[in-house]
C-alpha positions as CSV (number, residue, x, y, z in Angstrom):
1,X,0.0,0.0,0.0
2,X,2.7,2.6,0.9
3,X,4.3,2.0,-2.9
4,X,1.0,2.4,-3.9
5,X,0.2,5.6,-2.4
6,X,3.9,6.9,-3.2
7,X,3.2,6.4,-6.9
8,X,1.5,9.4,-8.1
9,X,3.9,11.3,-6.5
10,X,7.1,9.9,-8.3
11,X,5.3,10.0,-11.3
12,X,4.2,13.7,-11.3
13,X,8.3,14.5,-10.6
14,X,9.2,12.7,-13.9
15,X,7.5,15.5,-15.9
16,X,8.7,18.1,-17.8
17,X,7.8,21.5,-17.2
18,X,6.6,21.5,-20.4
19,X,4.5,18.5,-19.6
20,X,2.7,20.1,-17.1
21,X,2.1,23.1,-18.9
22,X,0.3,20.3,-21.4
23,X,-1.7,19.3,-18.6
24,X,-3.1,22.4,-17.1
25,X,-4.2,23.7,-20.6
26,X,-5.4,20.7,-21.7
27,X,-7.3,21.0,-18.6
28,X,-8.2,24.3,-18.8
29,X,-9.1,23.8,-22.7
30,X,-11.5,21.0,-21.5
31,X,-13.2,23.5,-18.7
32,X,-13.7,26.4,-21.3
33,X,-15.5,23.3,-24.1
34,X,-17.9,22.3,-21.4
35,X,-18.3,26.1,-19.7
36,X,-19.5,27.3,-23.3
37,X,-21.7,23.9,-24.4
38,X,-23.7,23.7,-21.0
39,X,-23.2,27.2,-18.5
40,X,-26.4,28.7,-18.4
41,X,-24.7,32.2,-18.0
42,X,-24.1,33.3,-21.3
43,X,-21.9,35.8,-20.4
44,X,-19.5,32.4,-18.7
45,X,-20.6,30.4,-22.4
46,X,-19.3,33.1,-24.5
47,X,-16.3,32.9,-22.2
48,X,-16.0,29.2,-22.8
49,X,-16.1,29.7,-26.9
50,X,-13.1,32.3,-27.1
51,X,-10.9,30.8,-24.1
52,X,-11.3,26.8,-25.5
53,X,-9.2,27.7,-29.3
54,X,-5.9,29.2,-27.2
55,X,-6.0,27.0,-24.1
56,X,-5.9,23.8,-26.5
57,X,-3.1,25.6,-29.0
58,X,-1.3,25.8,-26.0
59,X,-1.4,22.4,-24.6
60,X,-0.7,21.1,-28.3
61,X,2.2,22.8,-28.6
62,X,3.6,22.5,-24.9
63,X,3.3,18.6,-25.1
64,X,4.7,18.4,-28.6
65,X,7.7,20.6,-27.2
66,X,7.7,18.0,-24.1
67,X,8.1,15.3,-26.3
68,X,10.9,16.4,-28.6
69,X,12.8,17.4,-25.6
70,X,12.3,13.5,-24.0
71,X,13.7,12.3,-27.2
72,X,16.3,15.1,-28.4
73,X,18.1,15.2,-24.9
74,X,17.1,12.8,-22.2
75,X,18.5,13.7,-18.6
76,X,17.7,11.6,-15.5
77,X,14.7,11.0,-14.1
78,X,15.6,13.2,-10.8
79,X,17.0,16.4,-13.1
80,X,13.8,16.5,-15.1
81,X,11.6,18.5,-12.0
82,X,12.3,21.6,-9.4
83,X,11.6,18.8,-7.0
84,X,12.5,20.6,-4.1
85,X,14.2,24.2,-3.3
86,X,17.4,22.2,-2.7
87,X,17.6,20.7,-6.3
88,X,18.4,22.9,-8.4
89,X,22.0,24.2,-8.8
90,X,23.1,20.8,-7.6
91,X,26.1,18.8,-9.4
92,X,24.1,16.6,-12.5
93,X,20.7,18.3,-11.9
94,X,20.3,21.1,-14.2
95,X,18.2,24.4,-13.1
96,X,15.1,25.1,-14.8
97,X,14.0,27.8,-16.1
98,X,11.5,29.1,-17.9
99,X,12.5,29.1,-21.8
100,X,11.3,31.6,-24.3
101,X,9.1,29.3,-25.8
102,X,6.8,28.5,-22.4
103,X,7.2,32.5,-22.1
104,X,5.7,32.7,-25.7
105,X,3.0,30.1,-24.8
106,X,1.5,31.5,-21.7
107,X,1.6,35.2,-23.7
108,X,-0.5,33.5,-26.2
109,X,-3.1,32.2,-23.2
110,X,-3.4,35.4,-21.7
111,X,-4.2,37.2,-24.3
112,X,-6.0,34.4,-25.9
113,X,-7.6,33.8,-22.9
114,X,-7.9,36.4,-20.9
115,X,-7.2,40.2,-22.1
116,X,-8.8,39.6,-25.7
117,X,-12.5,38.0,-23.7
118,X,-12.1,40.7,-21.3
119,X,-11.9,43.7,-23.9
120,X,-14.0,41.8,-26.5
121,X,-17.2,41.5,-23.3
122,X,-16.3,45.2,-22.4
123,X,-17.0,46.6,-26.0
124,X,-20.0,44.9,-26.6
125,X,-21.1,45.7,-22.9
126,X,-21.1,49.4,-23.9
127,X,-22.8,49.2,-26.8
128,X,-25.9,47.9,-25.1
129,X,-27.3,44.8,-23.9
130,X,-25.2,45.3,-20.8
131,X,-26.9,42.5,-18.9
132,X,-25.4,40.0,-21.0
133,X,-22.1,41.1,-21.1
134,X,-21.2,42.1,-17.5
135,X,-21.5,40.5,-13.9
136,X,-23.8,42.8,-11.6
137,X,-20.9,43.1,-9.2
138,X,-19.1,45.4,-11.8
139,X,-22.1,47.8,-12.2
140,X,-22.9,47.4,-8.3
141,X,-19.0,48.6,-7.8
142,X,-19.0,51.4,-10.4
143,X,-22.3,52.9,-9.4
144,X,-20.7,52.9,-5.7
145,X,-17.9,54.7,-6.9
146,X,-20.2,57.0,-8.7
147,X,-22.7,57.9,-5.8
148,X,-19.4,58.1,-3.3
149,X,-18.5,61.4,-5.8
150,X,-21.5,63.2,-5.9
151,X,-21.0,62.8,-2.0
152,X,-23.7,60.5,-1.5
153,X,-23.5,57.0,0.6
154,X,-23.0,54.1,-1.6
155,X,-24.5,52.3,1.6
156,X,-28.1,53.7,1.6
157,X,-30.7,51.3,0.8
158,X,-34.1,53.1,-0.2
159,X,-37.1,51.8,1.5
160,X,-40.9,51.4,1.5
161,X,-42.6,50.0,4.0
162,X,-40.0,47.8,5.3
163,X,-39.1,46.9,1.3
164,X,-35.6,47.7,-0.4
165,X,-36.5,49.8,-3.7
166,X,-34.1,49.6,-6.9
167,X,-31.8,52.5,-7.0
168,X,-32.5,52.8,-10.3
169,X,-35.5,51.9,-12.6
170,X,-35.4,48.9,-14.3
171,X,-32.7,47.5,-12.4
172,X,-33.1,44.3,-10.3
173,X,-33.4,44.9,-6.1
174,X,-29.9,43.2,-5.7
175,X,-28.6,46.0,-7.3
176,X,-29.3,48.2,-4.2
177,X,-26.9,46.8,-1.7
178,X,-23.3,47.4,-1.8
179,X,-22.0,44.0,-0.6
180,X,-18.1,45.4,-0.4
181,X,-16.3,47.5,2.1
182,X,-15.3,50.8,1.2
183,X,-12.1,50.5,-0.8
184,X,-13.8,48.7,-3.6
185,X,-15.2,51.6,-4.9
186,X,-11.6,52.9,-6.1
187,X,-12.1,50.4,-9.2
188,X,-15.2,52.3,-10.2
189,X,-13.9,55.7,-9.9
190,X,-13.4,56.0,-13.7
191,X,-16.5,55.4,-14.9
192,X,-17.5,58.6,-12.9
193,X,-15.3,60.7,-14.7
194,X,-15.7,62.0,-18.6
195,X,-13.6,59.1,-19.6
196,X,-15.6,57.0,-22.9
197,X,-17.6,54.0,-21.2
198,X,-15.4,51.8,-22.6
199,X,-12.7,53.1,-20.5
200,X,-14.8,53.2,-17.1
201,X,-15.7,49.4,-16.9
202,X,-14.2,48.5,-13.7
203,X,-12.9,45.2,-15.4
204,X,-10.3,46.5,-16.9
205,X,-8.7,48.2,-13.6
206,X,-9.5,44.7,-11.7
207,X,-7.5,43.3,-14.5
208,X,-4.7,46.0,-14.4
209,X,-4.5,45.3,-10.4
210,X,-4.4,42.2,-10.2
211,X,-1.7,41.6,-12.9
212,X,0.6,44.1,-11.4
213,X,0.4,42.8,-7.9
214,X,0.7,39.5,-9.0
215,X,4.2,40.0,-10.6
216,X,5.4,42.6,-7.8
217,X,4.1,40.1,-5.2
218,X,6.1,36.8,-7.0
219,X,9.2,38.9,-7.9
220,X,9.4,39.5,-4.0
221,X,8.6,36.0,-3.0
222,X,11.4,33.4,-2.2
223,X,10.7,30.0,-3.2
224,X,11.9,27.6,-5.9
225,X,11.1,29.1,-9.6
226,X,8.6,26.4,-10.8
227,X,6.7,26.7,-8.6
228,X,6.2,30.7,-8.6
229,X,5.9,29.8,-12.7
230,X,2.5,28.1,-11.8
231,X,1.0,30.3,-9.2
232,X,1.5,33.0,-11.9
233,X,-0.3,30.7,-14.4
234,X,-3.7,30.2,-11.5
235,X,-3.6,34.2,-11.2
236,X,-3.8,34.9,-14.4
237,X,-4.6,32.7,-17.3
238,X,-5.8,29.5,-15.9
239,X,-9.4,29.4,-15.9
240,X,-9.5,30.5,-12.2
241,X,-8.3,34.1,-13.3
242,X,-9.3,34.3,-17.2
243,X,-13.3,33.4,-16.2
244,X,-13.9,35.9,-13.5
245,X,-11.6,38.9,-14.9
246,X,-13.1,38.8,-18.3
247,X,-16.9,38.4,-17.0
248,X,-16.6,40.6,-13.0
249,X,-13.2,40.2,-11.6
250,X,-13.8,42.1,-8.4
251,X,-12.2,38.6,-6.6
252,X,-9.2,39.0,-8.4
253,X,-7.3,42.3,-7.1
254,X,-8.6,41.3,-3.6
255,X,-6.6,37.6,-4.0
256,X,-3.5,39.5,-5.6
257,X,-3.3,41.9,-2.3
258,X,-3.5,38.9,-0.1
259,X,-0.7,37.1,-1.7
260,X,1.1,40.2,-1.5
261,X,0.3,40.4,1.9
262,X,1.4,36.9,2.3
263,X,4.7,37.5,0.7
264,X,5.9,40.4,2.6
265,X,4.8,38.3,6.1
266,X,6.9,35.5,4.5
267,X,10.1,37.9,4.2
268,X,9.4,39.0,7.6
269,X,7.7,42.3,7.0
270,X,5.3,42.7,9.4
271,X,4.4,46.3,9.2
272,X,4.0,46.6,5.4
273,X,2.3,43.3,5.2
274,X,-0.4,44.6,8.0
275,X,-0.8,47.5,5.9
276,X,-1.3,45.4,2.5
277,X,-4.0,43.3,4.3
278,X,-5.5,46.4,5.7
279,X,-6.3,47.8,2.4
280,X,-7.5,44.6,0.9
281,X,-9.6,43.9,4.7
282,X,-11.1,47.1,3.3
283,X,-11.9,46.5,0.5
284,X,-14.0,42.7,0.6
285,X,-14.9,40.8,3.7
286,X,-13.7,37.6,2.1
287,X,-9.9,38.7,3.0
288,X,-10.9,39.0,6.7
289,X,-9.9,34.8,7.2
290,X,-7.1,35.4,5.6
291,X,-5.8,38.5,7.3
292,X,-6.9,37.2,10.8
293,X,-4.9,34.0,10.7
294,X,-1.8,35.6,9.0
295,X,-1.2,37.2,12.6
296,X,-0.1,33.4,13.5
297,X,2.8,34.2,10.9
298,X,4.0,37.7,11.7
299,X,7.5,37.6,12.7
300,X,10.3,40.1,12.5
301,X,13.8,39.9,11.2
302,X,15.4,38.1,13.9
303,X,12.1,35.4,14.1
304,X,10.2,36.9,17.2
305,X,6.4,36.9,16.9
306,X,5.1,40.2,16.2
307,X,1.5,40.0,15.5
308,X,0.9,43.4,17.1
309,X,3.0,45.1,13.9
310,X,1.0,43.3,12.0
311,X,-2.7,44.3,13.4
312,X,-1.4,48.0,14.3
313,X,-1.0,48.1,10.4
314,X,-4.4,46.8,9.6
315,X,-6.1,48.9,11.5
316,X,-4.4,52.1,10.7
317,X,-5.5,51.3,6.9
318,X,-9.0,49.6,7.5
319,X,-10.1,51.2,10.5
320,X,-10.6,55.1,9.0
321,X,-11.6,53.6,5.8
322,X,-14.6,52.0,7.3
323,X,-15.2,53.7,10.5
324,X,-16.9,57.1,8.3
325,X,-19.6,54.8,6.5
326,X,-20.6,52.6,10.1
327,X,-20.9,55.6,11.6
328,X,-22.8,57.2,9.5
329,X,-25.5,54.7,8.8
330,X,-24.8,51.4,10.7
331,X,-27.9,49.6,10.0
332,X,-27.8,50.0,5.9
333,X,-24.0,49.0,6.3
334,X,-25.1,46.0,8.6
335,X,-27.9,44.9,6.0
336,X,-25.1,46.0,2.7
337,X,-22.2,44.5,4.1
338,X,-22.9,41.5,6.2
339,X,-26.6,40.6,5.8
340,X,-27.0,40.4,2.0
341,X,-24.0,38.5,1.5
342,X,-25.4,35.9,3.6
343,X,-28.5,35.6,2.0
344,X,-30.5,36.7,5.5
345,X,-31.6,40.1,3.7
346,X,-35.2,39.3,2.6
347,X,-34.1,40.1,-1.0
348,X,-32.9,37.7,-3.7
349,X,-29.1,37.1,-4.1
350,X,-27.5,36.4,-7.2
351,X,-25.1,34.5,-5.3
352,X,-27.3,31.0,-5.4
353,X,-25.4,28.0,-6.6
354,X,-26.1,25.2,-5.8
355,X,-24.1,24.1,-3.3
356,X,-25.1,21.8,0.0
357,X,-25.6,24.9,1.9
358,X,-27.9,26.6,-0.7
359,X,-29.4,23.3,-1.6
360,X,-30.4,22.6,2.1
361,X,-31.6,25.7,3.1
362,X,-33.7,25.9,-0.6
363,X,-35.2,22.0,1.0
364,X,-35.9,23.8,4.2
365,X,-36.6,27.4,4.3
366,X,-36.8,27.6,7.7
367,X,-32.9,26.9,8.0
368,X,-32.3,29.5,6.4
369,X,-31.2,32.0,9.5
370,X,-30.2,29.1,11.7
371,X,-27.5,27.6,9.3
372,X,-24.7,30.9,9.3
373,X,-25.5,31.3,13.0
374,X,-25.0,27.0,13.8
375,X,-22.1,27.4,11.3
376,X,-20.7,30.1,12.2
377,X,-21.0,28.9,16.3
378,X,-19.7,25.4,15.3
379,X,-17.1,26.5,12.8
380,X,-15.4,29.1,15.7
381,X,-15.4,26.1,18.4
382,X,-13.7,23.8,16.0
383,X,-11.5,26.5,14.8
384,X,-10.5,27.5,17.9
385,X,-9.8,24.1,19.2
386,X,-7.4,23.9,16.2
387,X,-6.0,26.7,17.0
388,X,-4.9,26.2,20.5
389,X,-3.7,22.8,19.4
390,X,-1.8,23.0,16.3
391,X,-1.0,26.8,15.7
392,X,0.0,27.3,12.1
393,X,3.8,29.1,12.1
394,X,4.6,29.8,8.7
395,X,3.0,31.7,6.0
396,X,2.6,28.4,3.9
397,X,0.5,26.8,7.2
398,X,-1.6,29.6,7.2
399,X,-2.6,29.7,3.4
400,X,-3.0,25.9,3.5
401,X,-5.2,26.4,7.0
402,X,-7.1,29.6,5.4
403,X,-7.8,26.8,2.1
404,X,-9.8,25.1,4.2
405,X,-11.8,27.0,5.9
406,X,-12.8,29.0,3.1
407,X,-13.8,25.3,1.4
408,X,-16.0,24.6,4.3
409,X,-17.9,28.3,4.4
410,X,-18.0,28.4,0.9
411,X,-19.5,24.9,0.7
412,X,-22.1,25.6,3.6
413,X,-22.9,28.9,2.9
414,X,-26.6,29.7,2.4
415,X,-26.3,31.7,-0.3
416,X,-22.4,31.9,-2.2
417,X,-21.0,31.1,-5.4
418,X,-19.2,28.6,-7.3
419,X,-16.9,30.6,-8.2
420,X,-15.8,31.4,-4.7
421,X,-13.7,28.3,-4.8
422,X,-11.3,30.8,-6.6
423,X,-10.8,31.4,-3.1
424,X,-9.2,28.3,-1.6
425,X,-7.8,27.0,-5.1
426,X,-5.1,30.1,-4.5
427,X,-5.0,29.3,-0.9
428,X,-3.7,26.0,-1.2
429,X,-1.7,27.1,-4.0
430,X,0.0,29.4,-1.5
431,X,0.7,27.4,0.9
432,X,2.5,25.1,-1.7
433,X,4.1,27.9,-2.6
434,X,5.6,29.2,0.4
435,X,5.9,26.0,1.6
436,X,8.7,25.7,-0.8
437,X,9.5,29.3,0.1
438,X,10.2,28.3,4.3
439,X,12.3,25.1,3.1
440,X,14.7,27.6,1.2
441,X,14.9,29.8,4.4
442,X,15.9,26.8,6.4
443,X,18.8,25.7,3.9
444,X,22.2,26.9,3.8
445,X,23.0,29.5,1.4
446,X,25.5,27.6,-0.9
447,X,22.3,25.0,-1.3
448,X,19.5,28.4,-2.4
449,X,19.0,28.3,-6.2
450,X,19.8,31.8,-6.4
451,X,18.3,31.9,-9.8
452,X,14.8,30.4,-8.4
453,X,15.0,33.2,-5.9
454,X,14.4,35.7,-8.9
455,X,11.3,36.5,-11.0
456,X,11.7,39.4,-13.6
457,X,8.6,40.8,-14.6
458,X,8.9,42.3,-18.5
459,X,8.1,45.9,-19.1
460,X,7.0,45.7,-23.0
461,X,3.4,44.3,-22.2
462,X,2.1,46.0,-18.9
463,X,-1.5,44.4,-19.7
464,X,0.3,40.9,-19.3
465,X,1.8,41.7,-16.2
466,X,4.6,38.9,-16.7
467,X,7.1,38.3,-19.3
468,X,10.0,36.3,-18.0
469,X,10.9,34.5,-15.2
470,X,14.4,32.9,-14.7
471,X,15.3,29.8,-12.7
């Protein structure tokens, strides 16, 4: 049995990096052909029909290059993967890196993928039919942004008899609430402005954002170069990236400043990493696990705990961000912020797929205020149990830790969405990530691959973010 269970592992370490590449677009070609034949979201199906062409060109051309390089020049089994931070830059094993061609392939995807969906949706989206081209979240976030000018609260819910009325005819109640936290608004800010409405969709500064941070956030990170290679590939042209920036995005700049956040924490930056995660804490309330547990890692330069740096950061960012709109109106931002999102506002979400916890509370309605409050009671206890017992200590423990509880809220939640998962995928990508990043800090310097330890970013393309990385 233990050979057995060892096997898929020493099988994934004889692959090229090429070979995974193959894989994950093949995969990712396969998501986009079933997104477009069966989503019921045409905005996701049309999505689906323009991502499937690249993502399969790629995995075509990745797996032929795999194959040539098995039969041009084979090396041994052990050389073939980063295996390990300790690997590379080794006597025999050769160091990766991340050849043109692979750089020329994952250009291709995102703009294949990503950039040419997302400007394609935006253009038709301003030449009418908005509702099919656009997640609400992106008008919700840009008529915010617009209220928040004309120096009206973006939190105020208009009312009638006890009923929330549209803010707008012919727009659906959901539309009302602002489900974010204040910070949000700042991707909405141009389409307030005398900029075309082209250039005001919020999509395309979610995009920028996250893109940017992304590359900032892996140039500073420390871990073995593969393995930043593919958390660049989730956050920004794998289907968990391509499919919610092209169609809402507002997820994606939010999960960028976390692993930012992260990142900094991991090269013991406590101070600047609290301020990171207070900006993103005030921007969404799904970075609040996140930043909370992230406290477990603060340490300073010479490793002592210092999770009061980190909090005295937060809340010198989020705490006069959010503090104006509680104040001024706590019961709207109650009902906006916390209330909506978990489907205990009396109005229809948006946010209803069908999960177990939507599922059960659709089979018995009157769950549907006691689940979040058993959850939530439940969920703390066993947390907290957790907690006291094993204390995560690294950054990678904490993303790995944060993975799963955003699985289980996301999974039980009353009213959420699939693609929330987006969520704990990056999570656990993290902490594989750092992971890789705290076995480096523990090795002797002659063993670092100094060239893993480096990520370039390319300045010719700044809507792709990323255009070499060197291992």
């Amino acid at each position: 049995m233990r050979i057995l269970r060892g096997w898929p592992a020493r099988r994934q370490h004889r692959w090229l990096p090429e070979e995974g590449d193959a894989a994950l677009y093949a995969a990712s070609a396969l998501f986009a052909g079933l997104t477009a034949q069966f989503s019921g979201i045409a905005l996701y199906a049309q999505w689906g029909k323009l991502a499937v062409g690249p993502y399969l060109a790629a995995a075509v051309v990745s797996a032929l290059v795999a194959r040539h390089r098995r039969h041009a020049a084979p090396v041994p089994v052990a050389a073939l993967v980063d295996e390990g931070p300790g690997d590379a830059g080794r006597p025999g094993r050769p160091a990766l890196h991340w050849s043109r061609l692979r750089i020329f392939m994952f250009l291709v995807v995102l703009v294949g993928a990503t950039l040419v969906p997302l400007g394609l949706e935006v253009v038709w989206a301003s030449e009418g039919n908005a509702s099919l081209h656009v997640q609400p979240e992106v008008s919700v976030v840009q008529q915010a942004a617009q209220q928040l000018t004309h120096g009206r609260n973006p939190y105020y819910l208009p009312t009638r008899q006890g009923h929330v009325l549209p803010k707008e005819p012919n727009e659906p109640v959901y539309e009302s609430f602002f489900p974010y936290l204040p910070f949000m608004t700042i991707f909405g800010l141009p389409s307030s402005t005398k900029v075309p409405v082209r250039l005001g969709d919020a999509r395309i500064y979610f995009t920028i954002a996250t893109l940017l941070v992304t590359a900032g956030a892996l140039a500073l990170c420390r871990a073995p170069s593969e393995r930043k290679i593919r958390t660049l590939m989730v956050l920004t042209v794998l289907p968990t990236a391509a499919l919610p920036l092209a169609t809402g995005g507002d997820d994606m700049p939010v999960v960028a400043l976390l692993l930012m956040a992260m990142v900094l924490a991991q090269r013991r930056r406590p101070g600047l990493a609290g301020v990171v995660l207070g900006v993103v804490s005030a921007m969404k309330f799904t970075a609040w696990p996140l930043a909370a547990l992230a406290l477990f890692a603060a340490r300073d330069r010479q490793g002592r705990r210092t999770p009061g740096r980190m909090l005295l950061g937060m809340v010198v960012v989020a705490g006069p961000a959010v503090a104006p709109f509680v104040w001024r109106n706590p019961h709207d931002f109650v009902q906006n912020v916390i209330m909506f999102p978990l489907g205990l506002a009396n109005v229809p979400s948006p946010a209803a797929s069908p999960l177990p916890g939507h599922l059960l509370v659709t089979a018995f309605p009157h769950l549907h205020r006691i689940l979040p409050v058993t959850l939530a009671v439940v969920g703390g206890l066993i947390l907290a149990r957790h907690l006291v017992r094993h204390p995560p200590s690294t950054t990678g423990q904490v993303c790995t830790l944060a993975g799963w509880i955003m699985t289980a809220a996301i999974l039980l939640a009353p009213a959420t969405r699939i693609g929330y998962l987006l969520y704990p995928i990056n999570f656990f990508v993290w902490g594989w990530l750092l992971g890789g990043a705290d076995e480096m800090a523990e090795l002797p310097p002659a063993e670092h691959d100094d060239r893993g330890d480096e990520l370039s970013v390319g300045a010719g393309d700044a809507g792709a973010g990323a255009a070499g990385l060197t291992g």
